[in-house]
DSSP file (Angstrom, degrees, kcal/mol; ACC not computed):
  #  RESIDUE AA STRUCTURE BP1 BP2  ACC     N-H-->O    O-->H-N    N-H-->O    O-->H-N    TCO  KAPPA ALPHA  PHI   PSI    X-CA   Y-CA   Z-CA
    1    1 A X              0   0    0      0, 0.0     2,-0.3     0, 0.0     0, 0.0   0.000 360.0 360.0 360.0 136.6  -13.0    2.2  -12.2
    2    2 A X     >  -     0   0    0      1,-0.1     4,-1.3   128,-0.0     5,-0.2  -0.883 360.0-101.5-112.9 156.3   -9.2    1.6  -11.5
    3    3 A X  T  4 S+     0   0    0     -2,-0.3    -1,-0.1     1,-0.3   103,-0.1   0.497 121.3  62.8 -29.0 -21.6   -7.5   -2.1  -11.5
    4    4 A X  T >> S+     0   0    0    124,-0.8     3,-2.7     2,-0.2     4,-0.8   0.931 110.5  38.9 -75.9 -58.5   -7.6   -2.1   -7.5
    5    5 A X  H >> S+     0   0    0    123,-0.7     3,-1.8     1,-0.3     4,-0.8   0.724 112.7  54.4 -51.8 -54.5  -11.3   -1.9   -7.8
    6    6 A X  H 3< S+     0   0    0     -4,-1.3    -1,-0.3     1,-0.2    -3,-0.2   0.257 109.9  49.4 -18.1 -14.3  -11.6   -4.3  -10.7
    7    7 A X  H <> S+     0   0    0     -3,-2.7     4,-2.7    -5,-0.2    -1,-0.2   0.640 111.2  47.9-129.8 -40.2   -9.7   -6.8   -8.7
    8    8 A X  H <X>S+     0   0    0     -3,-1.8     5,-1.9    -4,-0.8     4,-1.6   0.851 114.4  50.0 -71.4 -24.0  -12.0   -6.4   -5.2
    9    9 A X  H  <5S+     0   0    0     -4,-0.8    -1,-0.2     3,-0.2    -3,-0.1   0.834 114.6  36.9 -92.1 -32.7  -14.8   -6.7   -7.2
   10   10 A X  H  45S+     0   0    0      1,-0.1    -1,-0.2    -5,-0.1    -2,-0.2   0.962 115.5  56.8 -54.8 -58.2  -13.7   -9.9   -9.1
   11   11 A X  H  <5S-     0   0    0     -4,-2.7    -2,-0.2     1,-0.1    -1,-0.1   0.845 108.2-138.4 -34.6 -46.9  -12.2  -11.1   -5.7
   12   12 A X  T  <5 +     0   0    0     -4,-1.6     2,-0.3     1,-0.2    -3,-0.2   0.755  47.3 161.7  73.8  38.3  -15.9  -10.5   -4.8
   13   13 A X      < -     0   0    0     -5,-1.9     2,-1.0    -6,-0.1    -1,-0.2  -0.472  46.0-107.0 -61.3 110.7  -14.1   -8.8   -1.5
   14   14 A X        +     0   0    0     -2,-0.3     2,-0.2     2,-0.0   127,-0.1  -0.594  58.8 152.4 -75.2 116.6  -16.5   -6.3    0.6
   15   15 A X        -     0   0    0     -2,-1.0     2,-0.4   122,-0.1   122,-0.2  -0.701  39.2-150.0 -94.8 148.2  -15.4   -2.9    0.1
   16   16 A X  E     -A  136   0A   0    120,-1.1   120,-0.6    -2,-0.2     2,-0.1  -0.892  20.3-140.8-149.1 133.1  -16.2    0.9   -0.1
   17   17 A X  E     -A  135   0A   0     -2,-0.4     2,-0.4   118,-0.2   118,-0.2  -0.162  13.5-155.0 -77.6 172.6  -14.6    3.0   -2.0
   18   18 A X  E     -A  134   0A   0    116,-1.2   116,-1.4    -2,-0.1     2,-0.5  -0.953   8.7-171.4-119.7 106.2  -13.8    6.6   -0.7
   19   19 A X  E     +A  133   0A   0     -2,-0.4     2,-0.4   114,-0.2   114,-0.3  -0.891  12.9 157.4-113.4 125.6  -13.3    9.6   -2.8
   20   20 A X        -     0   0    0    112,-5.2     2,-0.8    -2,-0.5    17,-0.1  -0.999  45.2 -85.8-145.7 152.5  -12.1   12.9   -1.9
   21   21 A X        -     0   0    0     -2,-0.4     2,-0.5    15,-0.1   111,-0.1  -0.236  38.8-149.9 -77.2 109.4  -10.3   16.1   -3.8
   22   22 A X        -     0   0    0     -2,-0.8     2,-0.5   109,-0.2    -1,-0.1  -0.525   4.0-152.3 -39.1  96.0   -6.9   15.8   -4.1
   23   23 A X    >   -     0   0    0     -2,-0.5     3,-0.9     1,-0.1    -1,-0.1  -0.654  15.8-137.8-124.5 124.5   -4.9   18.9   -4.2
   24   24 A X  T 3  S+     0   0    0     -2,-0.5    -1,-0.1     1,-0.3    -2,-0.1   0.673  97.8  63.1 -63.8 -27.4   -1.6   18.3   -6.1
   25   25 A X  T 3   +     0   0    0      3,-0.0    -1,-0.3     2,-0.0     2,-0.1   0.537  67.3 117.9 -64.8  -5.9    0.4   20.4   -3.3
   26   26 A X    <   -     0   0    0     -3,-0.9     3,-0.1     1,-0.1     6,-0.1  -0.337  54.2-159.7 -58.0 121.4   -0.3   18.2   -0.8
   27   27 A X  S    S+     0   0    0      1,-0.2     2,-0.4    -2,-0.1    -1,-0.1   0.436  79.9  36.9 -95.3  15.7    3.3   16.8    0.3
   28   28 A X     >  -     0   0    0      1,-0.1     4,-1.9    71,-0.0    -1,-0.2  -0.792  67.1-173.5-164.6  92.6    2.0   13.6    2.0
   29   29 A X  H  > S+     0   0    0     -2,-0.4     4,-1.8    -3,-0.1     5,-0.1   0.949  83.0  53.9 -86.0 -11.8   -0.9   11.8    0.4
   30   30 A X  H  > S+     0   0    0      2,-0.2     4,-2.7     1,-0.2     5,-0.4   0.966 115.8  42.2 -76.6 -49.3   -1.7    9.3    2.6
   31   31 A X  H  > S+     0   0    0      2,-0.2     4,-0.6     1,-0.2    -1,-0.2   0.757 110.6  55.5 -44.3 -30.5   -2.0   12.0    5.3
   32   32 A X  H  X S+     0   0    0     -4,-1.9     4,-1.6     3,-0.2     5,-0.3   0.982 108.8  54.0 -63.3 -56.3   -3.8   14.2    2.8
   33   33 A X  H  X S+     0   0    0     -4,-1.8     4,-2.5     1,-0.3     5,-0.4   0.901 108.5  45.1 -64.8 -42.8   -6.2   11.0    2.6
   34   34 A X  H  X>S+     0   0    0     -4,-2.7     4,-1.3     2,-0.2     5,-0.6   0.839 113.6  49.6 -72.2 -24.3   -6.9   10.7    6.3
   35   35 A X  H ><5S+     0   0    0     -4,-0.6     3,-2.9    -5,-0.4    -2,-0.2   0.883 112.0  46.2 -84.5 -73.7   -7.5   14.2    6.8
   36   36 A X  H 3<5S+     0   0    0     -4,-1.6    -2,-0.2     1,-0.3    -1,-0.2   0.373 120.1  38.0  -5.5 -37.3   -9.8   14.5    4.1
   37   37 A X  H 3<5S-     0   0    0     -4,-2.5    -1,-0.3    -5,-0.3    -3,-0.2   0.614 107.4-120.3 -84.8 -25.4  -11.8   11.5    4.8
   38   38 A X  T <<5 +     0   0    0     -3,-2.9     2,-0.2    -4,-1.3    -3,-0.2   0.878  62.3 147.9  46.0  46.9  -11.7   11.9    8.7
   39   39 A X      < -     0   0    0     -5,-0.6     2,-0.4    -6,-0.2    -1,-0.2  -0.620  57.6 -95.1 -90.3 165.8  -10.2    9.0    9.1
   40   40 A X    >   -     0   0    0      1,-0.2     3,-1.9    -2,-0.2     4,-0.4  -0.511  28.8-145.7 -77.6 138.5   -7.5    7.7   11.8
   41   41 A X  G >  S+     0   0    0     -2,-0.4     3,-0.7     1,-0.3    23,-0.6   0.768  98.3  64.9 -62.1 -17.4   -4.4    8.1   10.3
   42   42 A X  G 3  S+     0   0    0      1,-0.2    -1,-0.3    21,-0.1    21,-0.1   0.244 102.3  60.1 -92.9   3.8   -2.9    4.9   12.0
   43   43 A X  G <  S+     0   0    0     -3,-1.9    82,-1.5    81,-0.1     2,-0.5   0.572  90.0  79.8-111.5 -10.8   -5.8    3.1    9.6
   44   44 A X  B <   -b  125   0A   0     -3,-0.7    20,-0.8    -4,-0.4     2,-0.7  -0.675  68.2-156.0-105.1 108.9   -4.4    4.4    6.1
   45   45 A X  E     -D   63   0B   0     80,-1.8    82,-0.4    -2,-0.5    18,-0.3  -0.730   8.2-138.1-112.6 136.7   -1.9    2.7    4.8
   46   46 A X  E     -D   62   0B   0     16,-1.7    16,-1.6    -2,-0.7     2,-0.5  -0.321  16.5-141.4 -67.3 130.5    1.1    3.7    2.1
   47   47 A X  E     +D   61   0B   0     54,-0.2    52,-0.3    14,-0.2     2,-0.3  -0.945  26.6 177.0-107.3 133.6    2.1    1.4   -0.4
   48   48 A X  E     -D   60   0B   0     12,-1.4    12,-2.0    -2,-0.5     2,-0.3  -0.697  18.2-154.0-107.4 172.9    5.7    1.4   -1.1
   49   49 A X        +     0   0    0     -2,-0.3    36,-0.5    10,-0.2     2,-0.3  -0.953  15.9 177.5-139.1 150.1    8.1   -0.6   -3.4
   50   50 A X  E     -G   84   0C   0     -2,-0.3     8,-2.7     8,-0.3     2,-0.4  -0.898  25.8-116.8-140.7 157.2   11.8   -1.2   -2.8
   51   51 A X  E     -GH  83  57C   0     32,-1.7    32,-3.6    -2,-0.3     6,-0.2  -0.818  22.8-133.0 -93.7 135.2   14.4   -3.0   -4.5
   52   52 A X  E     -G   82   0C   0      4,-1.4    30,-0.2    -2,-0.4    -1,-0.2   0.105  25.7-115.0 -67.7 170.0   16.1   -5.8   -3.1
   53   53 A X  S    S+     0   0    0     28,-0.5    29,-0.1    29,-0.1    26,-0.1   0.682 120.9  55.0 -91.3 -36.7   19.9   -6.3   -3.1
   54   54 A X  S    S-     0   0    0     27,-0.2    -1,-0.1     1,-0.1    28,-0.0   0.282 122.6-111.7 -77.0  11.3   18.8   -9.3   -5.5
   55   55 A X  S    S+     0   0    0      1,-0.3    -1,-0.1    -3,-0.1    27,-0.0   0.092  72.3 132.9  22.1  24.8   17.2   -7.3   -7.4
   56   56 A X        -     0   0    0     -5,-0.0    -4,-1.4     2,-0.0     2,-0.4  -0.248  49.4-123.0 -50.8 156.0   13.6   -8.1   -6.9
   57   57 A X  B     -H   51   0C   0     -6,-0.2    54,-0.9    -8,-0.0    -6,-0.2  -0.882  34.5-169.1 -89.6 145.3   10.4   -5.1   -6.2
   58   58 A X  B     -i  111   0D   0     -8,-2.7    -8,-0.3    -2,-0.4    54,-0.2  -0.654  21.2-127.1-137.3 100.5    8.7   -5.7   -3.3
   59   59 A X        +     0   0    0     52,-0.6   -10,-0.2   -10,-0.2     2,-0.2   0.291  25.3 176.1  16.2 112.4    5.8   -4.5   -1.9
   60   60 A X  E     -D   48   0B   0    -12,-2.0   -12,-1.4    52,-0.1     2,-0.4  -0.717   6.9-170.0-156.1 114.8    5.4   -2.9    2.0
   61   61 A X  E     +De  47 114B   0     52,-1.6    54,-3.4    -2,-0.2     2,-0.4  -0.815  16.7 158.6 -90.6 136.5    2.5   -1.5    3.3
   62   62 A X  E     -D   46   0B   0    -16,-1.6   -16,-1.7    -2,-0.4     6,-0.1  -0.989  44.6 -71.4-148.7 170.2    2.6    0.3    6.5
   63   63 A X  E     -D   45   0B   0     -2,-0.4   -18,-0.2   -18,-0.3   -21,-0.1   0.082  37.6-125.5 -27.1 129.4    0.7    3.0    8.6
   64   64 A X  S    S+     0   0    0    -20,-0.8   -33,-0.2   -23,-0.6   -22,-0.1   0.590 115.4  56.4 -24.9 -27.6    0.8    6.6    7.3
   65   65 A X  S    S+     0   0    0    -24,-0.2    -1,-0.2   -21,-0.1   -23,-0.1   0.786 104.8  98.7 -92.6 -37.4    2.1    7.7   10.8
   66   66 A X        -     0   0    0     -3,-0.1     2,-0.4     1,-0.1    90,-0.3  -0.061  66.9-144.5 -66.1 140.4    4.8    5.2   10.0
   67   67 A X  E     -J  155   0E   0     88,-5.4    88,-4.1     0, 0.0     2,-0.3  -0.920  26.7-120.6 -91.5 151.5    7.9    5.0    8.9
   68   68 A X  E     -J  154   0E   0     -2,-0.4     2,-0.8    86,-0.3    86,-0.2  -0.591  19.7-148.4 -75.6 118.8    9.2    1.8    6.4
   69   69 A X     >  -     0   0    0     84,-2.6     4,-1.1    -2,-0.3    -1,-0.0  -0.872   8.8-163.2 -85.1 117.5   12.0    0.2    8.2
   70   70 A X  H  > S+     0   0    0     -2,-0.8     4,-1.3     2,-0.2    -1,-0.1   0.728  84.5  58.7 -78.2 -11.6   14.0   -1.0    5.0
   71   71 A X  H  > S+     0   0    0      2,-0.2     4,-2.3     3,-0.1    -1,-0.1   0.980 110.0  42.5 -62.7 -89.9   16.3   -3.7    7.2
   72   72 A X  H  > S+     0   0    0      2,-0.2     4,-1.5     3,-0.1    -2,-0.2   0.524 111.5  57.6 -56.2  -9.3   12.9   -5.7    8.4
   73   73 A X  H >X S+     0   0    0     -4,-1.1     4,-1.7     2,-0.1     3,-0.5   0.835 115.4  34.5 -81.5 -83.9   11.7   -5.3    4.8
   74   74 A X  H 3X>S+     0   0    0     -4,-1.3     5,-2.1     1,-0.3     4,-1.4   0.636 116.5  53.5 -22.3 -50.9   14.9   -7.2    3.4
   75   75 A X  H >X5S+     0   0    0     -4,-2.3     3,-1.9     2,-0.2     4,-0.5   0.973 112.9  44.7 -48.9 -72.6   15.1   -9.4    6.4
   76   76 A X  H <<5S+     0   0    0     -4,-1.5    -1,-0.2    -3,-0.5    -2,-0.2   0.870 116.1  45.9 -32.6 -48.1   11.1  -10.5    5.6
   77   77 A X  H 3<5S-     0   0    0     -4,-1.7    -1,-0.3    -5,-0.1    -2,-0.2   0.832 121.2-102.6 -72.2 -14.8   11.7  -10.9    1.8
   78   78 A X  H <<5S+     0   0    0     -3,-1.9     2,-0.3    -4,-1.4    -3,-0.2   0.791  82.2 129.5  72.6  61.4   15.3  -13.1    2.1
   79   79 A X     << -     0   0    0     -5,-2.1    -1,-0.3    -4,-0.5     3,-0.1  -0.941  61.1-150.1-136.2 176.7   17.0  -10.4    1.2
   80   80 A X  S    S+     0   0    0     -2,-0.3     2,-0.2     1,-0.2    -1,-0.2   0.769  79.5   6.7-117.5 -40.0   20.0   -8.8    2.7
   81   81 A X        -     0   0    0     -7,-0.1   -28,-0.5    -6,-0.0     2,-0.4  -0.747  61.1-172.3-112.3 167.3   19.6   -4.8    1.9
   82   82 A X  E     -G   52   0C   0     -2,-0.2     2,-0.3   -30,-0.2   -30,-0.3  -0.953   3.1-172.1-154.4 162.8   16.8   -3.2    0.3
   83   83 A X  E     -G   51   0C   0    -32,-3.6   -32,-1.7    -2,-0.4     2,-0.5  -0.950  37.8 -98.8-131.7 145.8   16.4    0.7   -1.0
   84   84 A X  E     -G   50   0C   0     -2,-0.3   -34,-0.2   -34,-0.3   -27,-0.0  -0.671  39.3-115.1 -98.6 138.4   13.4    2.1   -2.1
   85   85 A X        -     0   0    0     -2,-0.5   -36,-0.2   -36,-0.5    -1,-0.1  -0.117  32.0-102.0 -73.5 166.0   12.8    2.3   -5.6
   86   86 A X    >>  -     0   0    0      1,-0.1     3,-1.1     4,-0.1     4,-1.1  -0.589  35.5-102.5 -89.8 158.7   12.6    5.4   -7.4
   87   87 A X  H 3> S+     0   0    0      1,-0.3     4,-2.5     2,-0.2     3,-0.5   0.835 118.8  45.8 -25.6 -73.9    9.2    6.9   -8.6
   88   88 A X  H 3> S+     0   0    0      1,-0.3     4,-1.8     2,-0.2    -1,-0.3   0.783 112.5  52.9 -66.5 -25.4    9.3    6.1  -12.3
   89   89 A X  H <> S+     0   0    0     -3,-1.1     4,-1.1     2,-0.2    -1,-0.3   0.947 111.2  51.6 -50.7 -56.4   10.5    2.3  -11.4
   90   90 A X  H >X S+     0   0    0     -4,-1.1     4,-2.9    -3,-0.5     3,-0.7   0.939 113.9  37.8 -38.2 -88.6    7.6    2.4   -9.2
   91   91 A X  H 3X>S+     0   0    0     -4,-2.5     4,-4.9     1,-0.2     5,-0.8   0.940 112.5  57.4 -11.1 -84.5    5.1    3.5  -11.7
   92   92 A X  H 3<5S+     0   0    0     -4,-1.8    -2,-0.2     1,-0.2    -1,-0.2   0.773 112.7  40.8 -21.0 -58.7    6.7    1.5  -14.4
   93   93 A X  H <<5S+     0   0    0     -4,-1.1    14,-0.8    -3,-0.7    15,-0.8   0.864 120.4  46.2 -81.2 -39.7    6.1   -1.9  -12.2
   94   94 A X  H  <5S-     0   0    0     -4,-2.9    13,-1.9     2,-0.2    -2,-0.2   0.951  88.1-133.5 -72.5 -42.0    2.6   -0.9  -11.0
   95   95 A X  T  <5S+     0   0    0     -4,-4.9     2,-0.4     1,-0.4    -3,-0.2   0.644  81.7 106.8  96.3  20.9    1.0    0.3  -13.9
   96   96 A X      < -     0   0    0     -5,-0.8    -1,-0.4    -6,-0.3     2,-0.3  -0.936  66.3-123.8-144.9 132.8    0.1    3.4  -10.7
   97   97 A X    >>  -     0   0    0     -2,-0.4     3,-1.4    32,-0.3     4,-0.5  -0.570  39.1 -84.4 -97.3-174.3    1.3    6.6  -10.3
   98   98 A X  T 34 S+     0   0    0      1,-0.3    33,-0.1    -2,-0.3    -1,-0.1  -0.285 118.6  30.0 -66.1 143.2    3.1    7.9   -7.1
   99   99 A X  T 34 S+     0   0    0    -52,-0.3    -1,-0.3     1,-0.1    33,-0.2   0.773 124.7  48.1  70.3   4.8    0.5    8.9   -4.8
  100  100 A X  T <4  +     0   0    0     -3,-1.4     2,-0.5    31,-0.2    -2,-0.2   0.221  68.1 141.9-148.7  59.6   -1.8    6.6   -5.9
  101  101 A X     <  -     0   0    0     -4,-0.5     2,-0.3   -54,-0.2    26,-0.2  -0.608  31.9-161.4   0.1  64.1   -0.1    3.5   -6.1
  102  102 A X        -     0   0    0     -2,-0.5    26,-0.1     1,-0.2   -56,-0.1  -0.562  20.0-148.2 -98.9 141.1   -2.4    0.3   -4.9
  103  103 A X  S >  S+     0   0    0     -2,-0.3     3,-0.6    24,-0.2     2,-0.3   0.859  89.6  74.5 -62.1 -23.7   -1.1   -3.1   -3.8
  104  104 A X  T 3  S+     0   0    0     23,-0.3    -2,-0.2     1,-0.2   -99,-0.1  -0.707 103.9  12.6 -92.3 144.3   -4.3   -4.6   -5.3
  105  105 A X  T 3  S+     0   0    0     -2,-0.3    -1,-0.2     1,-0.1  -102,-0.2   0.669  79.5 157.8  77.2  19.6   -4.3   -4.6   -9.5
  106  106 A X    <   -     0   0    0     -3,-0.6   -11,-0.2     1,-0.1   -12,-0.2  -0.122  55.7-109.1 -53.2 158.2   -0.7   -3.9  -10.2
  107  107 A X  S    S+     0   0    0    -13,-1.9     2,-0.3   -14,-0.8   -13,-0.1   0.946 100.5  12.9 -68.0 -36.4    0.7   -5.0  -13.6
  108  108 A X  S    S-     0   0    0    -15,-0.8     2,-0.4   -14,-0.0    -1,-0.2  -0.941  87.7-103.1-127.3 154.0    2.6   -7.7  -12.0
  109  109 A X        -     0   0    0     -2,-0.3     2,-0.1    -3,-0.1    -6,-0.0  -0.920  33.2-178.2-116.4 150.5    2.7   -9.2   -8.8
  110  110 A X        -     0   0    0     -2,-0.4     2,-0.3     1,-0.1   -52,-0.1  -0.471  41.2 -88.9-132.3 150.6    5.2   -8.2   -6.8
  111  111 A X  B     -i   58   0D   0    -54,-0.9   -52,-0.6    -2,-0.1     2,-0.3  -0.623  45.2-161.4 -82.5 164.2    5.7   -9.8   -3.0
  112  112 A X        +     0   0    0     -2,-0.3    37,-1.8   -54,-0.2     2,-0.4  -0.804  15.4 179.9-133.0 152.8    3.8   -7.8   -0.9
  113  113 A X  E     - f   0 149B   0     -2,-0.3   -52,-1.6    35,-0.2     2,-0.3  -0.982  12.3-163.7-158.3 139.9    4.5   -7.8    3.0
  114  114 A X  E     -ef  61 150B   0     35,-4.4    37,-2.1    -2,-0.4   -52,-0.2  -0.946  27.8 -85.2-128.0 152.3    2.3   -5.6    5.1
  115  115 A X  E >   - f   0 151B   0    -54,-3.4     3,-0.9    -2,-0.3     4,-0.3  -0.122  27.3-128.2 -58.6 172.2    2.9   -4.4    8.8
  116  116 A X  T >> S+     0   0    0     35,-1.1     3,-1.2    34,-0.2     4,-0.7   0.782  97.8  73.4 -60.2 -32.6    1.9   -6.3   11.5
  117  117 A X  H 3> S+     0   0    0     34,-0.3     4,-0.7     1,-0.2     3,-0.2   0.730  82.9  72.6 -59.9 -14.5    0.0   -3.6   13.1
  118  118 A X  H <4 S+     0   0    0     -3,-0.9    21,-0.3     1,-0.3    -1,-0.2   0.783  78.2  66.9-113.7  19.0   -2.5   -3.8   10.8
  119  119 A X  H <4 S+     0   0    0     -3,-1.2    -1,-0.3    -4,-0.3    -2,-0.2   0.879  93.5  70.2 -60.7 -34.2   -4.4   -7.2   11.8
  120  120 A X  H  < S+     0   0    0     -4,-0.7    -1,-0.2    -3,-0.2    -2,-0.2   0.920  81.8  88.4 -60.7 -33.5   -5.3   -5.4   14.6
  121  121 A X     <  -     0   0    0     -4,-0.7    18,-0.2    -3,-0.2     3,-0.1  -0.082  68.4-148.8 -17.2 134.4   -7.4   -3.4   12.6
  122  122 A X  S    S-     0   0    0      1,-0.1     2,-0.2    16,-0.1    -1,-0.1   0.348  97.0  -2.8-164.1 -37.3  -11.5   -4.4   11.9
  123  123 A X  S    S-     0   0    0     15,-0.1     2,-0.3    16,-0.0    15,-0.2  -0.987  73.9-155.8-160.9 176.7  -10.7   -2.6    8.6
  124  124 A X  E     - C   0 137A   0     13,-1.1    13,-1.5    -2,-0.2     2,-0.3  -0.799  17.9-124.6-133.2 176.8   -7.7   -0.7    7.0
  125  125 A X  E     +bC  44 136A   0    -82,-1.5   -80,-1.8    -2,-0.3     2,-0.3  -0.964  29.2 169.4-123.9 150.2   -7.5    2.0    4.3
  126  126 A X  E     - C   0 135A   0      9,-1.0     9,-0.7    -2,-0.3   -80,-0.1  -0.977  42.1 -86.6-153.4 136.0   -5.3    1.8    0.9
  127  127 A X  E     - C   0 134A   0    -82,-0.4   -23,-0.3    -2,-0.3     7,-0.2  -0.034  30.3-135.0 -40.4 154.7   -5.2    3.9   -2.3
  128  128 A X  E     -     0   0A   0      5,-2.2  -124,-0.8     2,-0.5  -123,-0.7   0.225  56.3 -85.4-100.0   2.4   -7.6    2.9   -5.0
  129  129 A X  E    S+     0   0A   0      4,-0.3   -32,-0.3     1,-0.2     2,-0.2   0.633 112.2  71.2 101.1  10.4   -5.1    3.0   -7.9
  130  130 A X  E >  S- C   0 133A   0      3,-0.7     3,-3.3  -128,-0.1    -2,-0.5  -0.941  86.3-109.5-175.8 138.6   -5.9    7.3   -8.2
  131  131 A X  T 3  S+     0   0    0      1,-0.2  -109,-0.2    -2,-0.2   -31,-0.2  -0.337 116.3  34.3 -71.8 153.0   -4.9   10.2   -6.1
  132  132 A X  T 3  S+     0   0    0    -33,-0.2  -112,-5.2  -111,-0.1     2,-0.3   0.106  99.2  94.5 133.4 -51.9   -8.0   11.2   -4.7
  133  133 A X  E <   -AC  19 130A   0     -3,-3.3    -5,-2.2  -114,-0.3    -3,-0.7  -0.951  46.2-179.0-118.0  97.2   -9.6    7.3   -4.4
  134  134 A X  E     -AC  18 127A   0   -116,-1.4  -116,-1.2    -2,-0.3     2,-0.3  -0.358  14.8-154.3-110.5 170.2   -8.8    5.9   -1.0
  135  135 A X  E     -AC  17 126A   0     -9,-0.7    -9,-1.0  -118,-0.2     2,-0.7  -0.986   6.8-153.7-142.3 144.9  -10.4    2.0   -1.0
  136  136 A X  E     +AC  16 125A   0   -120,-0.6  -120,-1.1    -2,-0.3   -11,-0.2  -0.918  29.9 129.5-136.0 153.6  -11.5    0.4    2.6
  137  137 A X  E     - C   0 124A   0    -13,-1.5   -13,-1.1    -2,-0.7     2,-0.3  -0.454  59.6 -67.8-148.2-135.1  -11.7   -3.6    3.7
  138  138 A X     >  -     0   0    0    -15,-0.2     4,-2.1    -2,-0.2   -15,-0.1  -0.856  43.1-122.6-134.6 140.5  -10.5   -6.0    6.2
  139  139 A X  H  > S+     0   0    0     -2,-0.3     4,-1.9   -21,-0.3   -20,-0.1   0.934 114.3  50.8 -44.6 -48.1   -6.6   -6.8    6.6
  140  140 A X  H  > S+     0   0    0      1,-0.2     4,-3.0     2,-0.2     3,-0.2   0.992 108.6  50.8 -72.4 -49.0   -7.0  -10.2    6.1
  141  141 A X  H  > S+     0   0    0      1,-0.2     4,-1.7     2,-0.2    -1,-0.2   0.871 116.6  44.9 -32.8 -44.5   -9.1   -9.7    2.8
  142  142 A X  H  X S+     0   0    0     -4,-2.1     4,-0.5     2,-0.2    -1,-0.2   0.867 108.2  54.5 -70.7 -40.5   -6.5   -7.5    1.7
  143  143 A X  H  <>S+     0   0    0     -4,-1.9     5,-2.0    -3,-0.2    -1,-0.2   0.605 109.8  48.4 -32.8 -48.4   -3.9   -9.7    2.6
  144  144 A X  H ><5S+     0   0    0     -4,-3.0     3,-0.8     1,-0.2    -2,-0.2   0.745 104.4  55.3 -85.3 -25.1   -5.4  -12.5    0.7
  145  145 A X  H 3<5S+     0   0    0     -4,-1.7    -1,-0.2     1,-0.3    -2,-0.2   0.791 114.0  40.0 -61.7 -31.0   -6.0  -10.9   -2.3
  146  146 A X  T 3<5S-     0   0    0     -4,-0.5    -1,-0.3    -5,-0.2    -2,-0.2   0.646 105.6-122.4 -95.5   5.8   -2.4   -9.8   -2.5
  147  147 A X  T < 5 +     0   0    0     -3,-0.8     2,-0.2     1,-0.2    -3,-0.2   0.630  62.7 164.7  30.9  32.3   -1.0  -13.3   -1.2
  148  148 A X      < -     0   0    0     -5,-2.0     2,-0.3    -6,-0.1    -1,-0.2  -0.451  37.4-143.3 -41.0 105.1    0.4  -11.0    1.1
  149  149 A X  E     -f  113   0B   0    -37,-1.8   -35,-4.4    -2,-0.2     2,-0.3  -0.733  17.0-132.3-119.7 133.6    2.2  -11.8    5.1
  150  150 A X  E     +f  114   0B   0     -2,-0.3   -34,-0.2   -37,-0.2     2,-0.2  -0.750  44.5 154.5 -82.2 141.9    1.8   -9.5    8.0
  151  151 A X  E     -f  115   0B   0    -37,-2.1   -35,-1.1    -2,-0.3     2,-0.6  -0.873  54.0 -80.1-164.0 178.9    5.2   -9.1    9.3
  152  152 A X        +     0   0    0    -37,-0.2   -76,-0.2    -2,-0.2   -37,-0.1  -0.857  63.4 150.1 -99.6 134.4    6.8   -5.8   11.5
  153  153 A X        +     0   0    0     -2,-0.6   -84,-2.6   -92,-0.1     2,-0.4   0.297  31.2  90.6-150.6 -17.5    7.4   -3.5    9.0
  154  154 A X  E     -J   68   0E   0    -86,-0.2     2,-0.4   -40,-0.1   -86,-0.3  -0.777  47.5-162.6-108.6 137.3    7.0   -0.3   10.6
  155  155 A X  E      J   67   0E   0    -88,-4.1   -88,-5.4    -2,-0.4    -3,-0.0  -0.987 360.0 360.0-104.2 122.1    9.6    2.4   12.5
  156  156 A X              0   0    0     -2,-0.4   -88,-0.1   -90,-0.3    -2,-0.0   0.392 360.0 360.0 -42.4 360.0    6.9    4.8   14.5
């Protein structure tokens, strides 16, 4: 059981977990995940962290399909640039390794800002805190757990 799960379970969030085998070549897990599950790929979402110009982490989930616009992440946080932080920072802040990296059960909490796109959603998909360990719930659930704002986050 990893700290995301620990966290839905406290939360007392409805969930189900996902598991499927990870193969360490994979150059995109979150794509790895959706194919693997047979899930829509537009449903999975990457967690990222960036650095601030102010030097905050911050949190930005978007789509798989997606790219992270880093402008509309600054903009959203009050910040003026932001850069994405390097792997071991990343780690370091999460208490997660790269690849499986969950907004929920971090060591600290970081603000978290997620796209918009995925309220449209009924339910979304997110690492489970272990490559491999996909987690799925409702946006807003997710949202709340992380004190979290949907905001446009995403370049297609």
């Amino acid at each position: 059981m990893t700290p995301a799960i620990r966290a839905l379970e406290r939360a007392d969030i409805p969930h189900r977990v996902l598991s499927y085998a990870h193969d360490p070549r994979a150059p995109a897990y979150g794509l790895e995940a959706a194919e693997a599950l047979d899930l829509p790929p537009e449903s999975v979402f990457k967690t990222l962290l960036a650095r601030l110009d102010d030097g905050r982490l911050a949190v930005a989930l978007v789509a798989v399909t997606d790219q992270l616009d880093l402008k509309a992440l600054a903009r959203a946080a009050g910040a003026k640039k932001a850069q994405m932080a390097n792997p071991e920072e990343a780690q370091r802040a999460t208490g997660y390794v790269v690849g499986g990296i969950s907004p929920l059960g971090q060591k600290k909490r970081l603000p978290t800002l997620i796209d918009r796109r995925a309220e449209t959603l009924s339910e979304l998909h997110i690492s489970a805190g272990k490559r491999g360990l996909e987690v799925t719930l409702a946006p807003a659930d997710l949202a709340r757990l992380c004190q979290a704002r949907f905001v446009d986050l995403a370049r297609p």
